[in-house]
N, C-alpha and C positions, 0 to 999 in steps of 0.2 A: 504494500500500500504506500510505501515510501514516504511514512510516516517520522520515522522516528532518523534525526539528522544524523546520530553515530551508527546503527545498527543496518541503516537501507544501504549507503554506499559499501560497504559488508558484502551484503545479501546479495547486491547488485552486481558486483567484483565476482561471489562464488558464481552464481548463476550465470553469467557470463563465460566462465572460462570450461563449463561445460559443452559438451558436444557428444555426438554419435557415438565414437571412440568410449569416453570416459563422462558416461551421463548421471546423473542424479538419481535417487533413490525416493521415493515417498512412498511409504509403508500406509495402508488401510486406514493404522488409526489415526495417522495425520492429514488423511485424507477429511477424517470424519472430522476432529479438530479444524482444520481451513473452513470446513462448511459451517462450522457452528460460530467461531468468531468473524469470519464474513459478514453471516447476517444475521449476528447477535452485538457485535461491537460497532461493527462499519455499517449496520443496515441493508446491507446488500439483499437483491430479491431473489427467491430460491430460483428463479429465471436467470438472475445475472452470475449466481457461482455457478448456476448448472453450466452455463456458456464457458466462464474461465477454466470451470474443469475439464468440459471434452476441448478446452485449446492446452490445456496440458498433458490430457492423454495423447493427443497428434502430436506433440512434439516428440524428436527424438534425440533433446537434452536430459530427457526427464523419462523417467523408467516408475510406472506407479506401478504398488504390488497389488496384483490378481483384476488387472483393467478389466481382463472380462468379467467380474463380478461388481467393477463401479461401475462402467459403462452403463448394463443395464438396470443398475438403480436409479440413477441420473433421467433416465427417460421412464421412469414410474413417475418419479417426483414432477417430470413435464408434465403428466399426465393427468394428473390430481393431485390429493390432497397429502398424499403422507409423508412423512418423517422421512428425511434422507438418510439416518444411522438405521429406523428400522429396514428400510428397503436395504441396505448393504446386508445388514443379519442376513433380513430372509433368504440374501442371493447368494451368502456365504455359504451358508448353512447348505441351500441347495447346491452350489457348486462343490460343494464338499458328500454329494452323494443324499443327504438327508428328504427325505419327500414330504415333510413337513416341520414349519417351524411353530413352535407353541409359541403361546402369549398370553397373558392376563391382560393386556391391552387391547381394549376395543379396536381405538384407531388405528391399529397395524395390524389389525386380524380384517378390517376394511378394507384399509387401502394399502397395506405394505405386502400381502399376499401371506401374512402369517394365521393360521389357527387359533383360534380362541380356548382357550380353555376351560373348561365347560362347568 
């Protein structure tokens, strides 16, 4: 966000001197972390991270882990209403074999394609 005057020309430096060769790393839960200070700190619309993130999964400085299972959370979340950490669960969870995700949660047994528990 190049926010902070000591910390962004940093960030900016790493990110930069990545490339195809020797790319960056972002693991799930900093995925999930980005999404939730986005548009809990900065306001951002679950429209505007969703767009930053699929411009980070094209990149090929940046290597995010298990894309197939953000990607298609990313386009739940275009699609209505639910939580972008439960839709990663639920596509974890399936991409990892499971044919149902339980929940005590209403709204992710709605819209996140998780089971309710009954």
């Amino acid at each position: 966000m190049q926010d902070d005057l000591r910390q962004s020309p940093k960030a900016s430096k790493q990110i930069e001197s990545l490339d195809g060769d020797n790319p960056g790393c972002i693991t799930q839960v900093c995925v999930i972390e980005l999404y939730w200070v986005l548009t809990s700190s900065y306001g951002l619309t679950d429209e505007q991270v969703t767009q930053a993130l699929e411009a980070i999964l094209r990149t090929k400085q940046l290597l995010v882990e298990h894309a197939d299972q953000v990607m298609p959370a990313l386009r739940v979340i275009a699609a209505g209403k639910a939580d972008f950490a439960d839709c990663l669960i639920e596509r974890t969870a399936s991409g990892a074999g499971c044919t149902q995700t339980m929940t005590f949660d209403v709204g992710a047994s709605k819209h996140a394609g998780m089971t309710l528990v009954g």
